[in-house]
Biopython code that builds the backbone (N, CA, C, O; Angstrom):
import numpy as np
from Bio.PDB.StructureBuilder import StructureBuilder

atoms = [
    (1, "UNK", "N", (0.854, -1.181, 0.000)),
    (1, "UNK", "CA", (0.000, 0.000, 0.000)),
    (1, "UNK", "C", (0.895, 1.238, 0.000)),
    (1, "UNK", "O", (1.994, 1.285, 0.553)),
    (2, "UNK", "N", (0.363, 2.156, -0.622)),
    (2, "UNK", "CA", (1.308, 3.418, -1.228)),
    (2, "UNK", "C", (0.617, 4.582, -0.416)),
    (2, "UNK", "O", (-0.609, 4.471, -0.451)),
    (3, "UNK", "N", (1.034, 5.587, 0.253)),
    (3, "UNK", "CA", (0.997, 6.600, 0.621)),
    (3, "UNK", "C", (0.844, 8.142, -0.531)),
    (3, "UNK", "O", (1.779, 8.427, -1.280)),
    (4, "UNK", "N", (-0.301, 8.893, -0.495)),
    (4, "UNK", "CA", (-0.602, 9.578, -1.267)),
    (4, "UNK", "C", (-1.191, 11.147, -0.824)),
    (4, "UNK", "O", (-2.348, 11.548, -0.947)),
    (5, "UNK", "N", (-0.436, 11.623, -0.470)),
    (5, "UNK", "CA", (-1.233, 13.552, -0.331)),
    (5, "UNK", "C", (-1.021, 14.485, -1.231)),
    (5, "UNK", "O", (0.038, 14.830, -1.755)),
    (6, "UNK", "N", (-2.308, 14.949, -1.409)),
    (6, "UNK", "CA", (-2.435, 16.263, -2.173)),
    (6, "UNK", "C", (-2.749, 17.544, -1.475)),
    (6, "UNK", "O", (-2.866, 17.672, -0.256)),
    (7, "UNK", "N", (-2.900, 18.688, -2.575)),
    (7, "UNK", "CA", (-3.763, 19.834, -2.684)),
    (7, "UNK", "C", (-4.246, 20.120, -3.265)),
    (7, "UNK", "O", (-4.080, 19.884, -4.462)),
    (8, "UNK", "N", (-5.382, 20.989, -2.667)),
    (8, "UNK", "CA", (-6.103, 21.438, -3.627)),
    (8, "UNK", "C", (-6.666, 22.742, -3.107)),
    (8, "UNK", "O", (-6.421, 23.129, -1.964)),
    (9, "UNK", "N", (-7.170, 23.191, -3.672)),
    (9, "UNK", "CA", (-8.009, 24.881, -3.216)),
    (9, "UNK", "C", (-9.424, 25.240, -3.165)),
    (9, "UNK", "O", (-9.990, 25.439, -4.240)),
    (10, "UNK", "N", (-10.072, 25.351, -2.083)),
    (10, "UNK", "CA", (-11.212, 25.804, -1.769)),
    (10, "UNK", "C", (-11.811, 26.912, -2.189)),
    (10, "UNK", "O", (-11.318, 27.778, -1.467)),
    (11, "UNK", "N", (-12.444, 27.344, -2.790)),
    (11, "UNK", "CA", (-12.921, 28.950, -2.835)),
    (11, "UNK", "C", (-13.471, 29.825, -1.451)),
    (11, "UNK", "O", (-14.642, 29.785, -1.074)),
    (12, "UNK", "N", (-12.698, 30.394, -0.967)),
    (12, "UNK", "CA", (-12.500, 31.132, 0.453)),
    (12, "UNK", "C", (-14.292, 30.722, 1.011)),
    (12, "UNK", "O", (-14.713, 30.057, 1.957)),
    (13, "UNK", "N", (-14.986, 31.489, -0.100)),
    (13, "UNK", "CA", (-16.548, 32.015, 0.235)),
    (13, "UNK", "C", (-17.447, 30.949, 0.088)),
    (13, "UNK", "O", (-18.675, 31.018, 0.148)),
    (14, "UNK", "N", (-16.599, 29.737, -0.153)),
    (14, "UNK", "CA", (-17.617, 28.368, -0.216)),
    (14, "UNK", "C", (-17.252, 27.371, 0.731)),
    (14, "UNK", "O", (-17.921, 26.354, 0.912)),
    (15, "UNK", "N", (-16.264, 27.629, 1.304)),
    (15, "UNK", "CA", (-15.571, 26.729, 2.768)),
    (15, "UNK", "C", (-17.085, 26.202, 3.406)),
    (15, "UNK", "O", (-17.305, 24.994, 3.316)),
    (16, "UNK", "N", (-17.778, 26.776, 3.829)),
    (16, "UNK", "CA", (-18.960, 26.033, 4.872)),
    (16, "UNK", "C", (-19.439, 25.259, 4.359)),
    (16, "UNK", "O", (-19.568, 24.153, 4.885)),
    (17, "UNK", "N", (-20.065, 25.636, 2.669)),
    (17, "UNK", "CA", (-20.840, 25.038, 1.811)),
    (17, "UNK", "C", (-19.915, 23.160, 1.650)),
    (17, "UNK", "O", (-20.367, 22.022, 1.771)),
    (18, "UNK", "N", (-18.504, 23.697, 1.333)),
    (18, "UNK", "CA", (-18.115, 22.435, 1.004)),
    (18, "UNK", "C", (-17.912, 21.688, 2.334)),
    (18, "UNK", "O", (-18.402, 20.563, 2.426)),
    (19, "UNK", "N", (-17.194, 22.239, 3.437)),
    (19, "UNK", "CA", (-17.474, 21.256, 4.526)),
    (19, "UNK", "C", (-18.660, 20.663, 4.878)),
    (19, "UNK", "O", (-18.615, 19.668, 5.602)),
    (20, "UNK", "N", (-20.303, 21.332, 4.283)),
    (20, "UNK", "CA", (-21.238, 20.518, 4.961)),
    (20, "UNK", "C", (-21.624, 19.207, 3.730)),
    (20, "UNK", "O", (-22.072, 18.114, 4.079)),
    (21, "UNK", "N", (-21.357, 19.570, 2.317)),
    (21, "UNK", "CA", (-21.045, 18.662, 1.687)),
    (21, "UNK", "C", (-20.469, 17.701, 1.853)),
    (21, "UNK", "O", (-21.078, 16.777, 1.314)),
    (22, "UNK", "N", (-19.259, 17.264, 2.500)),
    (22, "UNK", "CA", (-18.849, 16.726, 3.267)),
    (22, "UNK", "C", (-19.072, 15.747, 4.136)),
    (22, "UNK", "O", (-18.604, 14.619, 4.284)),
    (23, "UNK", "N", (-20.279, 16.708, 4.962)),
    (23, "UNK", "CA", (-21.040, 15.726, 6.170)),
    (23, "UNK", "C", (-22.107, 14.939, 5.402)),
    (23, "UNK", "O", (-23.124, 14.712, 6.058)),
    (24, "UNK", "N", (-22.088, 14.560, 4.372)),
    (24, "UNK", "CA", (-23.357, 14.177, 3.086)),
    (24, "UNK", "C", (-22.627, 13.503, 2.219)),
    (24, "UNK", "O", (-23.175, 13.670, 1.129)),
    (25, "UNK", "N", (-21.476, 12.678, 2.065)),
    (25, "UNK", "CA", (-21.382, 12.404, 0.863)),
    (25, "UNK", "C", (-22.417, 11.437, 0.876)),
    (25, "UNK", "O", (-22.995, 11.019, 1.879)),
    (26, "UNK", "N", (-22.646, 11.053, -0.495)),
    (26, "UNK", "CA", (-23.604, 10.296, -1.076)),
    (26, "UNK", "C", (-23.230, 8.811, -0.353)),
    (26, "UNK", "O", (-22.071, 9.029, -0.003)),
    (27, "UNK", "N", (-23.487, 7.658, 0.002)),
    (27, "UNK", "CA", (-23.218, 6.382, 0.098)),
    (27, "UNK", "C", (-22.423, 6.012, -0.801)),
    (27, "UNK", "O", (-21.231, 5.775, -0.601)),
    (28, "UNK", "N", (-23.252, 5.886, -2.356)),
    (28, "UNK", "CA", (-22.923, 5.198, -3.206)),
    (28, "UNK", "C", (-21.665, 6.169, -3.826)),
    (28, "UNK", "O", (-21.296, 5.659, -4.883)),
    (29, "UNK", "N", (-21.068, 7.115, -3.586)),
    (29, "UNK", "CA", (-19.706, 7.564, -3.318)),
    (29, "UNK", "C", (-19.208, 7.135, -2.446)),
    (29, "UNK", "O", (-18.136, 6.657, -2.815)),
    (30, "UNK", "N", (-19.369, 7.005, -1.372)),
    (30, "UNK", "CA", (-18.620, 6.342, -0.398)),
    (30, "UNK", "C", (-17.885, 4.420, -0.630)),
    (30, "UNK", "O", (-16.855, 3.900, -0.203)),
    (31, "UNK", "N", (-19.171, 3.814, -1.599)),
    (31, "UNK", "CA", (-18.892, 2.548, -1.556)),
    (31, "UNK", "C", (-17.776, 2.278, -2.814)),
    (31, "UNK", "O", (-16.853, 1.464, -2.828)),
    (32, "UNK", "N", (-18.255, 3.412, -4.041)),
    (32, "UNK", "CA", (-17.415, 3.515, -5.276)),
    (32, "UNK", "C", (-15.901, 3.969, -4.698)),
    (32, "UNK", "O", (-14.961, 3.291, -5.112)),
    (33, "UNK", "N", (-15.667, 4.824, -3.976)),
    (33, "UNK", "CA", (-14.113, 5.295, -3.736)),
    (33, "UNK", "C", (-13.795, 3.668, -3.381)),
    (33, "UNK", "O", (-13.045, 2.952, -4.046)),
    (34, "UNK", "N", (-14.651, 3.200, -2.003)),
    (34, "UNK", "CA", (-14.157, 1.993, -0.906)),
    (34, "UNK", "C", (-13.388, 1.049, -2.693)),
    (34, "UNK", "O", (-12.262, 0.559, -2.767)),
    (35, "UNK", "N", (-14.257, 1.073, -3.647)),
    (35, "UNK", "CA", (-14.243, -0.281, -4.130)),
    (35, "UNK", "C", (-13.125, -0.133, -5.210)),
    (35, "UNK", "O", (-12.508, -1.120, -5.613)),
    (36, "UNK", "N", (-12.783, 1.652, -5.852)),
    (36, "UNK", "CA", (-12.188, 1.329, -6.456)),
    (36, "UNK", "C", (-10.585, 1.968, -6.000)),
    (36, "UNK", "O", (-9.975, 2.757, -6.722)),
    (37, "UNK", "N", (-10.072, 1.471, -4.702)),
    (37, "UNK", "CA", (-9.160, 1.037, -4.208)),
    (37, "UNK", "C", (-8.627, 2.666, -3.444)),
    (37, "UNK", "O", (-7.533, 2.915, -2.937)),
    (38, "UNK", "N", (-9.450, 3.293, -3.546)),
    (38, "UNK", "CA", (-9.123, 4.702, -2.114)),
    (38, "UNK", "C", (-9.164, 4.025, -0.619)),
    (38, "UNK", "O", (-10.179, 3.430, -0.257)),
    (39, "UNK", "N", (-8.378, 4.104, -0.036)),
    (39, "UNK", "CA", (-8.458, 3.306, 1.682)),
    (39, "UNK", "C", (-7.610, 4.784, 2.192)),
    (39, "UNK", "O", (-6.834, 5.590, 1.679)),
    (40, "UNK", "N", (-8.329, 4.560, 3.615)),
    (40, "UNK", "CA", (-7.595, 5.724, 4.765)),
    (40, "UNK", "C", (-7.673, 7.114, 3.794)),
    (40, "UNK", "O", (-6.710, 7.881, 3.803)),
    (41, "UNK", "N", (-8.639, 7.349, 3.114)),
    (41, "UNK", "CA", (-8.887, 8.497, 2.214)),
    (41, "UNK", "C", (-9.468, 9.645, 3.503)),
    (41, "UNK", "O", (-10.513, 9.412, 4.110)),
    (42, "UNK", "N", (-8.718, 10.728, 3.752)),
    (42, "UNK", "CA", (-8.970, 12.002, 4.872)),
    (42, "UNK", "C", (-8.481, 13.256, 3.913)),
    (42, "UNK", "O", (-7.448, 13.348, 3.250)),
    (43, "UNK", "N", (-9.606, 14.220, 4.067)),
    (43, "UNK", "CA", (-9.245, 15.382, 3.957)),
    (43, "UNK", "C", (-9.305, 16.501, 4.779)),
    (43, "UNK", "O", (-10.156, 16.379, 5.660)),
    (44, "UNK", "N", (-8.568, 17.759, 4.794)),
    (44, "UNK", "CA", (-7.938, 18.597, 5.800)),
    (44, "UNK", "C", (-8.046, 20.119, 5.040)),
    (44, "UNK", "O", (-7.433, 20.493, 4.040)),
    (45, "UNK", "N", (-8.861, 20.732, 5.714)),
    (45, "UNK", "CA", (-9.158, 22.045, 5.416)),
    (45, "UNK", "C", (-8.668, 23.551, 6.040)),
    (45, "UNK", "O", (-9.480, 24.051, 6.818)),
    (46, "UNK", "N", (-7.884, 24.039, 5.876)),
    (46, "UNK", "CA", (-7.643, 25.093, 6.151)),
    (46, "UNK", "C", (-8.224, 26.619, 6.628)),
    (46, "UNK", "O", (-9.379, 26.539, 6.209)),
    (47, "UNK", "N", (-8.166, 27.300, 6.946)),
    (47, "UNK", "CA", (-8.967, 28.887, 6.734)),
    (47, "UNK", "C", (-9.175, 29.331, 5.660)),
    (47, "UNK", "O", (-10.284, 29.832, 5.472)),
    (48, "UNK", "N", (-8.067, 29.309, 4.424)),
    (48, "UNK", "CA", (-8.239, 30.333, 3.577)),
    (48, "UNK", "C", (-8.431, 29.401, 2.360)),
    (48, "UNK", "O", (-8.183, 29.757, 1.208)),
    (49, "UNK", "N", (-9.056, 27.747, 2.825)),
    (49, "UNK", "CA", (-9.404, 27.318, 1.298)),
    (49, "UNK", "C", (-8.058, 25.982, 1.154)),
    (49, "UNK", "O", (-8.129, 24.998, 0.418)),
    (50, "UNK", "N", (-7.165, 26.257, 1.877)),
    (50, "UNK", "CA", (-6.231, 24.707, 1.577)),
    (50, "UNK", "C", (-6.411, 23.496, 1.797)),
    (50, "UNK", "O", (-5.916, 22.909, 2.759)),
    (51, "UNK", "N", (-7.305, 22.854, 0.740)),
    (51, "UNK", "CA", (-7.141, 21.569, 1.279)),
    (51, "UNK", "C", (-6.207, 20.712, 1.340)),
    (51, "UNK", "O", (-5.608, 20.725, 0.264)),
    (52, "UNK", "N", (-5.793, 20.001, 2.022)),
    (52, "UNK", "CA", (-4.926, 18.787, 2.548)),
    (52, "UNK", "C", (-5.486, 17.066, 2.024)),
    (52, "UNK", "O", (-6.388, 16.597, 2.717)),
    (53, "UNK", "N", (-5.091, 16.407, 1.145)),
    (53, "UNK", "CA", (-5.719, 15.319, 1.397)),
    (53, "UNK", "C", (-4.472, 13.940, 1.395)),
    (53, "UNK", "O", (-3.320, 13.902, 0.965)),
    (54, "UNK", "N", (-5.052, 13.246, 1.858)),
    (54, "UNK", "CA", (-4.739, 11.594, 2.164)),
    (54, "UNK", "C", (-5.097, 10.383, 1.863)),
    (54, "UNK", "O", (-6.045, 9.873, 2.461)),
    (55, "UNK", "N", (-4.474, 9.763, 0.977)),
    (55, "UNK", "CA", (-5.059, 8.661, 0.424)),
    (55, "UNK", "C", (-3.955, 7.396, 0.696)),
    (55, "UNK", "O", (-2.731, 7.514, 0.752)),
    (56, "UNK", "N", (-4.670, 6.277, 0.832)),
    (56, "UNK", "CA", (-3.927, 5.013, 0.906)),
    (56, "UNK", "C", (-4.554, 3.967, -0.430)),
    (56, "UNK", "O", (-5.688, 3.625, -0.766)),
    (57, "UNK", "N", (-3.240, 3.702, -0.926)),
    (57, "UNK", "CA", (-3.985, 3.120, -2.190)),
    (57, "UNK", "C", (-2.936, 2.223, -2.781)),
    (57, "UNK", "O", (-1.803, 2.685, -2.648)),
    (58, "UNK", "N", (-3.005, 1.054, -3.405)),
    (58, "UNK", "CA", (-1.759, 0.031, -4.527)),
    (58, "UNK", "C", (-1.331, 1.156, -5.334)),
    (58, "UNK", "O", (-0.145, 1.461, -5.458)),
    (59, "UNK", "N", (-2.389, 1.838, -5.942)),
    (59, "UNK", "CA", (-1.701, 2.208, -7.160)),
    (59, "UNK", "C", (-3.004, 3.698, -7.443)),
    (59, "UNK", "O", (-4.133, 3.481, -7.882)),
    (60, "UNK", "N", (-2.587, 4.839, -7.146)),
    (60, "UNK", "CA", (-3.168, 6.077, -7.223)),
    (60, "UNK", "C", (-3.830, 6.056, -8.502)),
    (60, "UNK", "O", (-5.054, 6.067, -8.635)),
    (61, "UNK", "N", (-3.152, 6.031, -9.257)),
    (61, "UNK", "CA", (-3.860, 6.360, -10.392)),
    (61, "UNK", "C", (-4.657, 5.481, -11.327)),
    (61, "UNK", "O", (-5.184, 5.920, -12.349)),
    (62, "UNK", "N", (-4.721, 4.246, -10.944)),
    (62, "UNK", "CA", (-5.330, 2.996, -11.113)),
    (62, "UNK", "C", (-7.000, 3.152, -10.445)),
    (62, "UNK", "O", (-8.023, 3.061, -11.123)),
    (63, "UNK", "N", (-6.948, 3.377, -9.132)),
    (63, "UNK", "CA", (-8.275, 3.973, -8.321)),
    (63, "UNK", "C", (-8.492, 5.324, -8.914)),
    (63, "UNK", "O", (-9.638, 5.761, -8.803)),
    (64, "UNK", "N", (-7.462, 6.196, -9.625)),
    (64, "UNK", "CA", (-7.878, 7.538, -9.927)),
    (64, "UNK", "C", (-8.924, 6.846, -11.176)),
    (64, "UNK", "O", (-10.071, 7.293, -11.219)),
    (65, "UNK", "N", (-8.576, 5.903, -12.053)),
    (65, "UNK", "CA", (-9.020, 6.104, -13.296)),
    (65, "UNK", "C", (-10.194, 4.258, -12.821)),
    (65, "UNK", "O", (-10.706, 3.699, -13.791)),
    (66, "UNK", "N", (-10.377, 3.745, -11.669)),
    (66, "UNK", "CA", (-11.449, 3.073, -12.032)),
    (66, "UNK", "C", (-12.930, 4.130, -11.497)),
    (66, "UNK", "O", (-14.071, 3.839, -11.856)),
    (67, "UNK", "N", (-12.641, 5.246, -10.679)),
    (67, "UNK", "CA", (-13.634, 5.908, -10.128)),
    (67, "UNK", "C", (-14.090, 6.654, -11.067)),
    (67, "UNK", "O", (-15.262, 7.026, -11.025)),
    (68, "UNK", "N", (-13.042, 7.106, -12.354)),
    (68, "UNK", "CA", (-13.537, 7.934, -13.277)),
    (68, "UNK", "C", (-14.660, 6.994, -13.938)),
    (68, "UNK", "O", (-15.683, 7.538, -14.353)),
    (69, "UNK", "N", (-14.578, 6.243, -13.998)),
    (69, "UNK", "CA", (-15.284, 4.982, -14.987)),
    (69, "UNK", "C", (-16.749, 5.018, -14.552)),
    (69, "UNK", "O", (-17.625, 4.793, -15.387)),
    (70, "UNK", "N", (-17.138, 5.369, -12.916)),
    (70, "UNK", "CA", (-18.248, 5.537, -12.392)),
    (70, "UNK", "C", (-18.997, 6.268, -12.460)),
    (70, "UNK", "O", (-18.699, 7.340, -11.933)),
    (71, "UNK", "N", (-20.393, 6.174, -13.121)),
    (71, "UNK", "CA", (-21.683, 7.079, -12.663)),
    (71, "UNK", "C", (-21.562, 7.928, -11.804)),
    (71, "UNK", "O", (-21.611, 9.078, -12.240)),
    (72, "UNK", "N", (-21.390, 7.796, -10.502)),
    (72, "UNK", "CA", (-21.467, 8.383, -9.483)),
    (72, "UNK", "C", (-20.435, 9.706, -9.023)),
    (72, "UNK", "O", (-20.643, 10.765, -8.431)),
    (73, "UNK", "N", (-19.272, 9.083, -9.599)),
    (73, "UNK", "CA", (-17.891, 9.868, -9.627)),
    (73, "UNK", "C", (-17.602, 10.897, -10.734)),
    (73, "UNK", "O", (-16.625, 11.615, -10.950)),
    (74, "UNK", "N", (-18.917, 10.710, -11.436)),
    (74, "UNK", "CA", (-19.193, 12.187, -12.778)),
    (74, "UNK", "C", (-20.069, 12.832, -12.041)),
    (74, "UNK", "O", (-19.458, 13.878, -11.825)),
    (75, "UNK", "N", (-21.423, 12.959, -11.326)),
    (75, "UNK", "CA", (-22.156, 13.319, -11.239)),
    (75, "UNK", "C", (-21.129, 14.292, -9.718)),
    (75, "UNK", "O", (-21.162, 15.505, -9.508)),
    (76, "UNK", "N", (-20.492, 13.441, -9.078)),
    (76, "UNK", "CA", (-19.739, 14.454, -7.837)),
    (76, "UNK", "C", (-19.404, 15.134, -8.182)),
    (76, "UNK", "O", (-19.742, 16.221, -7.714)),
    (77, "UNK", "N", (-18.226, 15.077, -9.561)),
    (77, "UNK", "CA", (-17.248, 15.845, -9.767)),
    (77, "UNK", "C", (-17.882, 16.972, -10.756)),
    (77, "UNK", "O", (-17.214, 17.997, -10.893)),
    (78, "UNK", "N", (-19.085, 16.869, -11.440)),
    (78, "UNK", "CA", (-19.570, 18.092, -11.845)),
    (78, "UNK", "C", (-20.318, 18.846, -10.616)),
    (78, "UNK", "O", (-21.007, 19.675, -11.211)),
    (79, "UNK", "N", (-20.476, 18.955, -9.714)),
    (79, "UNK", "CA", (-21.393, 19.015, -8.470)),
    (79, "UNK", "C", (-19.822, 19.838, -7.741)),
    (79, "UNK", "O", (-19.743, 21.051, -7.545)),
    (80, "UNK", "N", (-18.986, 19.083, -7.513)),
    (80, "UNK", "CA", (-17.522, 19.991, -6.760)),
    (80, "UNK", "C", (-16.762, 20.645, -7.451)),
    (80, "UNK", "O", (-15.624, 20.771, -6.997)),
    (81, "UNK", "N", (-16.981, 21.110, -8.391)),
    (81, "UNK", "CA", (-15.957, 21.810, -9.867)),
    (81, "UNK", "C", (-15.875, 23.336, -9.367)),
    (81, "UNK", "O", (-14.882, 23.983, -9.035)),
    (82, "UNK", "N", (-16.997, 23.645, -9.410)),
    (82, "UNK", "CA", (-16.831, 25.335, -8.617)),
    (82, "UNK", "C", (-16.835, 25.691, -7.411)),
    (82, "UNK", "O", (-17.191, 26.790, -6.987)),
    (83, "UNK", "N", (-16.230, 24.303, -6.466)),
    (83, "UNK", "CA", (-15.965, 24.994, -5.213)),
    (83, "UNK", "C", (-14.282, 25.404, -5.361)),
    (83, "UNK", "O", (-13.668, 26.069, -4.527)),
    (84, "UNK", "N", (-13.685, 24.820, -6.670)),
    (84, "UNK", "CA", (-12.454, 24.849, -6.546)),
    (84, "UNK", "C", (-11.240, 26.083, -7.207)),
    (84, "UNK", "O", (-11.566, 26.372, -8.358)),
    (85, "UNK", "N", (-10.324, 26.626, -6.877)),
    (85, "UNK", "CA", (-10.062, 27.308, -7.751)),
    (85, "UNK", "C", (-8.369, 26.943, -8.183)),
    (85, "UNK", "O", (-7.541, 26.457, -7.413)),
    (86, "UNK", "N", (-8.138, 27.332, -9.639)),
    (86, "UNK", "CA", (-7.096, 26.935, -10.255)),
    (86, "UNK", "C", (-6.678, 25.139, -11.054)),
    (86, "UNK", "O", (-5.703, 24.414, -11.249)),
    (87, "UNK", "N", (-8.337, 25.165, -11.306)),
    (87, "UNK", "CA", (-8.244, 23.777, -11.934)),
    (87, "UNK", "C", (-8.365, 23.759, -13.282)),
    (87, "UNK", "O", (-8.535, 22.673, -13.836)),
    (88, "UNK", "N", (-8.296, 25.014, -14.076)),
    (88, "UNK", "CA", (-7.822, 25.092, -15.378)),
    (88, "UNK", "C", (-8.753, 24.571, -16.245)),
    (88, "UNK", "O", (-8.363, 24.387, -17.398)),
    (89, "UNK", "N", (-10.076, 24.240, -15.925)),
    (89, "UNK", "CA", (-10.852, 22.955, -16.247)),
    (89, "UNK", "C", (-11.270, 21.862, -16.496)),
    (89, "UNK", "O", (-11.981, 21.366, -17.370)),
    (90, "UNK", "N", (-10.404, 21.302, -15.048)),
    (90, "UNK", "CA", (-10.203, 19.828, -15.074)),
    (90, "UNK", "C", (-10.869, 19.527, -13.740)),
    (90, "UNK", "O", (-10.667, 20.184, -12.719)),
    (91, "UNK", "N", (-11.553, 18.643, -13.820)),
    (91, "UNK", "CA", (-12.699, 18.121, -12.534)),
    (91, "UNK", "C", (-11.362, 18.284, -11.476)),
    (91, "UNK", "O", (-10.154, 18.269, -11.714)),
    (92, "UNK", "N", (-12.094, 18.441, -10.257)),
    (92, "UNK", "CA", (-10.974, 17.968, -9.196)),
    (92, "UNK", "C", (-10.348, 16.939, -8.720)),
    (92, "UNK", "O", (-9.403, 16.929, -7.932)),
    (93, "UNK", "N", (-11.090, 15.753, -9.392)),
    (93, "UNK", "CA", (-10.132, 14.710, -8.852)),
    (93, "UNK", "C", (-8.834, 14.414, -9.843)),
    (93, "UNK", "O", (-7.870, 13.738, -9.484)),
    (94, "UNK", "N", (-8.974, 15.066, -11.219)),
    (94, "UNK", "CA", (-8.118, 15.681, -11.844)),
    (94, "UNK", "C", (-7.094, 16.514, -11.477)),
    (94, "UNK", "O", (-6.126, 16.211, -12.175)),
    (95, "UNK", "N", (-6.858, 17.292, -10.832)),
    (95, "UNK", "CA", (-6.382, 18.908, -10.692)),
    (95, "UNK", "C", (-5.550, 18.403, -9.213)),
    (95, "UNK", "O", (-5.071, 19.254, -8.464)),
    (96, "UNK", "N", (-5.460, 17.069, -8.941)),
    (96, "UNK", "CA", (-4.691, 16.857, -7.474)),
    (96, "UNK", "C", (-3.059, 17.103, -7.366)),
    (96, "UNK", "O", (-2.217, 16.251, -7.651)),
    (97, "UNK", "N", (-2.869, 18.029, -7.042)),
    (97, "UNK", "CA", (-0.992, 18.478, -6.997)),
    (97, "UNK", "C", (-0.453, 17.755, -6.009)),
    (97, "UNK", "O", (-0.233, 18.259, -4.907)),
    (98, "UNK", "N", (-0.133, 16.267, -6.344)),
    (98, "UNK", "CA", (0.521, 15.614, -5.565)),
    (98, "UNK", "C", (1.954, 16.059, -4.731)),
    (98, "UNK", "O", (2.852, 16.778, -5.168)),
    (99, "UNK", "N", (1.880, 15.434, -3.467)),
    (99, "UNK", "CA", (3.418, 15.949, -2.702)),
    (99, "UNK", "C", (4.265, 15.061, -3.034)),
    (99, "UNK", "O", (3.827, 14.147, -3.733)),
    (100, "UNK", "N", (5.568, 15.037, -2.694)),
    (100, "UNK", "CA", (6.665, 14.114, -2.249)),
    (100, "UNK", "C", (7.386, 13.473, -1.282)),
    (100, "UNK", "O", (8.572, 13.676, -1.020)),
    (101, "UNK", "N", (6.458, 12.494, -0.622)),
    (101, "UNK", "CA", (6.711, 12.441, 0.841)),
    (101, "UNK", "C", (8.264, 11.927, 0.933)),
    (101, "UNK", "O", (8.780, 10.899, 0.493)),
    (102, "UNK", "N", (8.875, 13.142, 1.747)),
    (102, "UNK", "CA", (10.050, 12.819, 2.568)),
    (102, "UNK", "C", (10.911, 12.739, 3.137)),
    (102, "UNK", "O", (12.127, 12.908, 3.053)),
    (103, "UNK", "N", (9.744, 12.270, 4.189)),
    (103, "UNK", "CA", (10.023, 11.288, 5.571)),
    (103, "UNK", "C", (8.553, 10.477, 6.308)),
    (103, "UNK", "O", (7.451, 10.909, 6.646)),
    (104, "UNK", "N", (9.184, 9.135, 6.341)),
    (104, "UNK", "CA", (8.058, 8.096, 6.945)),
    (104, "UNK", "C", (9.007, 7.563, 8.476)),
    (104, "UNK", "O", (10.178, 7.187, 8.421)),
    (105, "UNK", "N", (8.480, 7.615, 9.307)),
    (105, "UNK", "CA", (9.067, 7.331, 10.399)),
    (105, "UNK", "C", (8.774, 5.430, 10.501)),
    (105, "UNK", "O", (9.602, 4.660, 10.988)),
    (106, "UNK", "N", (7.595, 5.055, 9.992)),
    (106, "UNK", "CA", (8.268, 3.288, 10.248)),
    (106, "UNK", "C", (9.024, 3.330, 9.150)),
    (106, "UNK", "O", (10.069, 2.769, 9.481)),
    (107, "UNK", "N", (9.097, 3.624, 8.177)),
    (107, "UNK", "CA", (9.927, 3.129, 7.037)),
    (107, "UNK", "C", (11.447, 3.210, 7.632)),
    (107, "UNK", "O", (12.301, 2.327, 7.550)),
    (108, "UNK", "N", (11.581, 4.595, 8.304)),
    (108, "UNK", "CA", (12.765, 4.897, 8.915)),
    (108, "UNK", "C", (12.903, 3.541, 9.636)),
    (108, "UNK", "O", (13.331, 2.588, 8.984)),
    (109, "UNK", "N", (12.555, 3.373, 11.006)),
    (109, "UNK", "CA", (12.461, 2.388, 11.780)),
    (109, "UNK", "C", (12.735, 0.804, 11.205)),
    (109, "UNK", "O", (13.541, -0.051, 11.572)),
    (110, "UNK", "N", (11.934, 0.804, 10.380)),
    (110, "UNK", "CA", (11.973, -0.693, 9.727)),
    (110, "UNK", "C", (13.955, -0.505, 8.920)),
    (110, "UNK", "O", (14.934, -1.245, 9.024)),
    (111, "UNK", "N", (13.798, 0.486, 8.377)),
    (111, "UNK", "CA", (15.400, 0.488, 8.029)),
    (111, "UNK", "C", (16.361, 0.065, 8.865)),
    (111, "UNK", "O", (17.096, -0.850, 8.493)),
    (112, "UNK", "N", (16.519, 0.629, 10.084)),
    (112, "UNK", "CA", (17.486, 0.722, 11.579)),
    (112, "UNK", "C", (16.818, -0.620, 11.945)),
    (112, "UNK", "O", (17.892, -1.213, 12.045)),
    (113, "UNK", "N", (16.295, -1.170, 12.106)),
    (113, "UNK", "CA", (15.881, -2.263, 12.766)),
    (113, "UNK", "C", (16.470, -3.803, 11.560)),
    (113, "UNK", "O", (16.344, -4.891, 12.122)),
    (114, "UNK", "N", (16.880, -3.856, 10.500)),
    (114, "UNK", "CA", (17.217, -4.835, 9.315)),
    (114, "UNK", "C", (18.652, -5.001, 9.352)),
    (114, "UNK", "O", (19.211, -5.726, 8.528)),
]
sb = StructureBuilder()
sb.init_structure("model")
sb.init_model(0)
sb.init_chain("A")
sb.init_seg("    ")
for serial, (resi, resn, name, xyz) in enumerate(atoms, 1):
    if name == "N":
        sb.init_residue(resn, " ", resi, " ")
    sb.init_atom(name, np.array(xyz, "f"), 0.0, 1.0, " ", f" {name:<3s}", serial, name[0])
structure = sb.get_structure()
């Protein structure tokens, strides 16, 4: 399992709107991410719109592109498009500016310990 964080950007004046979105995702979003291989998926919101996110996954872009494949995962992503800004016009699960994690503290550990 692969370790995965992004960003992305909130529109300042829609922060509430999208956090209560949030408290609502749909189920059948919830079961489509579960199935097509998003695990330990958390996101992290800022004041001025930064989101933070977290994904555990085999293979990112494998789950990026079986969720695209879903009903459900078009209908979100036209539904979250204008909470976002600087996505050039690419849905948001598109537009994810992946980090470079590094430092993992078991990885560390498991090193010193071999």
């Amino acid at each position: 399992m692969r370790r995965y964080c992004f960003l992305l950007h909130v529109r300042p004046d829609r922060l509430e709107e999208y956090v209560e979105r949030h408290r609502r995702v749909w189920p059948e979003m919830l079961y489509a991410l579960r199935d097509s291989g998003w695990h330990n998926y958390s996101l992290f919101l800022r004041d001025d719109g930064l989101l933070v996110g977290y994904v555990e996954s085999e293979d990112l872009e494998r789950a990026q592109a079986a969720m695209a494949a879903t009903e459900v995962n078009q209908r979100w992503q036209a539904e979250m498009t204008g909470f976002f800004i600087g996505l050039d016009g690419r849905a948001p699960d598109e537009g994810l500016l992946l980090l470079t994690e590094i430092f993992n503290l078991d990885q560390q550990i498991e090193h010193l310990e071999r």
